[in-house]
C-alpha positions as CSV (number, residue, x, y, z in Angstrom):
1,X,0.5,-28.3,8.2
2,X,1.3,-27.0,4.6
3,X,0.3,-23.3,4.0
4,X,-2.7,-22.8,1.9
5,X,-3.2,-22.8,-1.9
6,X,-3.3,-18.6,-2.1
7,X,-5.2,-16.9,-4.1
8,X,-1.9,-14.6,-4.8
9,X,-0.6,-17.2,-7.0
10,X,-3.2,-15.7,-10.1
11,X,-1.3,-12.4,-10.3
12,X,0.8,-12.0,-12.7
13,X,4.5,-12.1,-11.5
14,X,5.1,-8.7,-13.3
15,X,2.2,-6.7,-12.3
16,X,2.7,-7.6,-8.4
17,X,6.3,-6.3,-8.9
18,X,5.2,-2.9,-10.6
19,X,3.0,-2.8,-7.5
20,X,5.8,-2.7,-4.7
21,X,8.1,-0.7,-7.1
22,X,5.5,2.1,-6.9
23,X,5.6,2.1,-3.5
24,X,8.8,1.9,-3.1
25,X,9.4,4.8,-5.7
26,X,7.2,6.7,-3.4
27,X,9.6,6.1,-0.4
28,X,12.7,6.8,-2.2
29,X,11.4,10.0,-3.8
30,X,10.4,11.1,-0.2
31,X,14.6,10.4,0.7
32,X,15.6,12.4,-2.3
33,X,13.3,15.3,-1.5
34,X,15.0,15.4,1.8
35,X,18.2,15.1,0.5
36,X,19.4,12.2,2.2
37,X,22.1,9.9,1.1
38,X,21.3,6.9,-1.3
39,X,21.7,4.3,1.4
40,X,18.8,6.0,3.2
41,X,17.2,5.9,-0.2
42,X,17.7,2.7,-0.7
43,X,16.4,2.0,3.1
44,X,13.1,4.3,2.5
45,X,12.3,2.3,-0.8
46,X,12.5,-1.4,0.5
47,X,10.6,-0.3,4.1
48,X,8.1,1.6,1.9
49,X,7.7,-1.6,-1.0
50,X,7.8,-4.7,1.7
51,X,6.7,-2.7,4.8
52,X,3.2,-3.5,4.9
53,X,3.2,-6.7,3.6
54,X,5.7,-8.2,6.4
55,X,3.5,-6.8,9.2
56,X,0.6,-8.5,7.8
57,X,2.7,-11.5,7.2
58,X,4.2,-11.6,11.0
59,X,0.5,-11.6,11.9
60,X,-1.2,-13.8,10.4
61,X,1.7,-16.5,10.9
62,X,2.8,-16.8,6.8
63,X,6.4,-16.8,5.7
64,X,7.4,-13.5,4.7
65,X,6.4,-12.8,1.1
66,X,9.8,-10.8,0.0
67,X,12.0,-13.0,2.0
68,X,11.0,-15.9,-0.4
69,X,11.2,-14.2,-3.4
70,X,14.2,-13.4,-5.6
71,X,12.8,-10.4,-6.9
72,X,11.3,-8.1,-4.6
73,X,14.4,-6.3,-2.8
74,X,16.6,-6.1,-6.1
75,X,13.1,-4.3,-7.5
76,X,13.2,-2.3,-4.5
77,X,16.7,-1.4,-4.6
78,X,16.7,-0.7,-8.5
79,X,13.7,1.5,-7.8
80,X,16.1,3.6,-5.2
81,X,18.9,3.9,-8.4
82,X,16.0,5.4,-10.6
83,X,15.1,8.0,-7.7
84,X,18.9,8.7,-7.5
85,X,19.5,9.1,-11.1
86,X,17.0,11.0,-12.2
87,X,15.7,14.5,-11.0
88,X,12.7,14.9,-9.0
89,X,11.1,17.0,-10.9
90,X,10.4,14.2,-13.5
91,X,8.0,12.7,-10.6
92,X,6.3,16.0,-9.6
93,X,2.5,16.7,-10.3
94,X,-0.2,13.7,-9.5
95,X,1.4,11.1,-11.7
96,X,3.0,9.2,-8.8
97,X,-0.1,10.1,-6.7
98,X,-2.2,8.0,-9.4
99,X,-0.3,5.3,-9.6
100,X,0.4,5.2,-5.7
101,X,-3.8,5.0,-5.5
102,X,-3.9,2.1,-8.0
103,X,-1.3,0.3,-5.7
104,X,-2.9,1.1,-2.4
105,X,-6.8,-0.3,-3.9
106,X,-4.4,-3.3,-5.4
107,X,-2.2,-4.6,-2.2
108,X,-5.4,-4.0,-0.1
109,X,-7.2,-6.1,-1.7
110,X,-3.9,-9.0,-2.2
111,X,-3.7,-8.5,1.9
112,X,-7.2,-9.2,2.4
113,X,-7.4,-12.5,0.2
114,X,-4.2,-13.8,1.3
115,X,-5.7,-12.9,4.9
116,X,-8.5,-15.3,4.5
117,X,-6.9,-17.4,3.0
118,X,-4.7,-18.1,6.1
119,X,-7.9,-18.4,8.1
120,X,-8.3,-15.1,9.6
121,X,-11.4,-14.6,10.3
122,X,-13.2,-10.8,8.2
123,X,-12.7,-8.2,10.2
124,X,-9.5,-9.0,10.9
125,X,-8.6,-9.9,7.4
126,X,-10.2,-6.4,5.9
127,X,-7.8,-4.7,8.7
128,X,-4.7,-7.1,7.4
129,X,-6.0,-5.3,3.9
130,X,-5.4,-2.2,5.3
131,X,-2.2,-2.9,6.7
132,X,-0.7,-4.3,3.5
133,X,-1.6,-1.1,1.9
134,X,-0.8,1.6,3.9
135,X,1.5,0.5,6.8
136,X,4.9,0.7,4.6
137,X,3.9,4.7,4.1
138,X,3.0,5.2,8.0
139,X,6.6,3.5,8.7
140,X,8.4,5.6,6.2
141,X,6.6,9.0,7.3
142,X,7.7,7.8,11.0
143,X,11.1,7.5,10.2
144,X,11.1,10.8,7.8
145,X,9.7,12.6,10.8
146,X,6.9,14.2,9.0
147,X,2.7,13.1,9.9
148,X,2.1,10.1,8.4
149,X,-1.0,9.6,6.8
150,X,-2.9,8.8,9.9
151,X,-2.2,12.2,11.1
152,X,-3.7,14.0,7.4
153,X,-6.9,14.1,6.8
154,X,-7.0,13.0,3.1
155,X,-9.1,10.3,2.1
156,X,-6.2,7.4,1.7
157,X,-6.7,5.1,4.8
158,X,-10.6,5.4,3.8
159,X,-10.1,4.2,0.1
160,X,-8.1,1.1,1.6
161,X,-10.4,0.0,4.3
162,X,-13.3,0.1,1.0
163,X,-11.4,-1.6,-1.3
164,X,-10.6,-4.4,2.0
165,X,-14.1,-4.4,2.5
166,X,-15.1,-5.3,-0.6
167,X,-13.2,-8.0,-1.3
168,X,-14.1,-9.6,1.6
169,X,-17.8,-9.0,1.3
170,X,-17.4,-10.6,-2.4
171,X,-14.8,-13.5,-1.4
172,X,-17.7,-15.8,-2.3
173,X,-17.4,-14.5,-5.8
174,X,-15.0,-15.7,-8.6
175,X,-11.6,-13.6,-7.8
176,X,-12.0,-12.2,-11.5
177,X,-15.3,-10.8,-10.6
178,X,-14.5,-9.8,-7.3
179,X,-10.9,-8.1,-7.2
180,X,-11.4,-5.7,-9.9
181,X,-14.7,-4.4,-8.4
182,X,-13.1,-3.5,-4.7
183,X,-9.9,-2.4,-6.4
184,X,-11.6,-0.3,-8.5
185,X,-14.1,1.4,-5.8
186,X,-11.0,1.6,-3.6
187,X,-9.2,3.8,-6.7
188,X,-11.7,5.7,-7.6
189,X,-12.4,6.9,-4.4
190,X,-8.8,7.8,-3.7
191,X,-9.0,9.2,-7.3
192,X,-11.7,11.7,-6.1
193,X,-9.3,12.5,-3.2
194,X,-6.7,13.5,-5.1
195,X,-9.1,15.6,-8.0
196,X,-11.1,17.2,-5.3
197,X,-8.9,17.2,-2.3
198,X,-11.6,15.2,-0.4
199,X,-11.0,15.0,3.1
200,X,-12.5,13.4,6.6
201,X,-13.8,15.8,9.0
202,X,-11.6,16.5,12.2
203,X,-13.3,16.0,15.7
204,X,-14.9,19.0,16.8
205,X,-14.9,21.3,13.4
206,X,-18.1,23.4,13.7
207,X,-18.3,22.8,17.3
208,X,-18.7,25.2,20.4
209,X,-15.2,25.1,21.9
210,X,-16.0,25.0,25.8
């Protein structure tokens, strides 16, 4: 049976791949702060860019997207020569951090619809959404020995699982009606994360310790 007709094939060639080079600036940055050497550089940016993605693509049963495509590693690994290049001061302050939120609402959103468009029923499909956005950060923090963001409180996982929500509450909709609403709810609530350090409650605060 031939794969579906995705609803991937809209975006822009050049906009998905500022998506995954975000991510995987994120990953490489994380290498250069820890002053590894550029092959674990290298290594952090394409598991951090294609990470969550080919775990959503393993489970759903679709070829896996960066394996197909010309593009994706060498944008990965030029990402990693940028990091190395260029000192990491240049990426300090919340300019990463906002462009990390607008990839995280995007590829949530891309992981959903490609999700249901593989026949994967909602709930599974809004988790895939989740997975594509965050799972290539969990694997990188794993690796890096650090807490990934499971393991913080911040509101990130939250403003996926929102933005994979919505677009699969509005898949009915026209895609140009319905992706830019969940991705922006998904960004904007990761936006007030990152202005007004918005958190999730941790189990027991405020409670009697017996």
């Amino acid at each position: 049976m031939s794969p579906p007709v995705l609803p991937l094939a809209s975006i822009p060639a050049a906009l998905d791949l500022a998506g995954i080079a975000v991510f995987a600036l994120s990953g490489a940055l994380l290498a250069a702060k820890l002053r590894q050497t550029f092959v674990t550089m290298a290594f952090f940016a394409l598991i951090t860019g294609v990470g969550g993605g080919s775990v959503r693509d393993l489970l759903i049963g679709a070829p896996v997207f960066w394996i197909h495509d010309p593009w994706v590693a060498p944008v990965c690994l030029a990402t990693a020569f940028v990091a190395w290049f260029t000192p990491t001061r240049w990426w300090d302050g919340e300019l990463l951090d906002w462009a990390d939120a607008a990839g995280l609402a995007a590829y949530s959103v891309i992981g959903t619809a490609k999700s249901l468009a593989y026949g994967v029923p909602i709930v599974p499909a809004v988790l895939m959404g989740v997975i594509t956005g965050c799972v290539g950060g969990i694997i990188r923090d794993v690796i890096a020995g650090r807490p990934s963001i499971l393991m913080r409180p911040e509101l990130y996982v939250t403003a996926a699982a929102l933005s994979a929500t919505l677009a699969a509450a509005l898949s009915g909709l026209e895609r140009a009606m319905a992706w830019p609403i969940a991705m922006t709810a998904g960004f904007a609530l990761r936006g007030l994360a990152i202005r007004r350090k918005l958190a999730l409650p941790a189990y027991g605060r405020g409670q009697r310790q017996d």
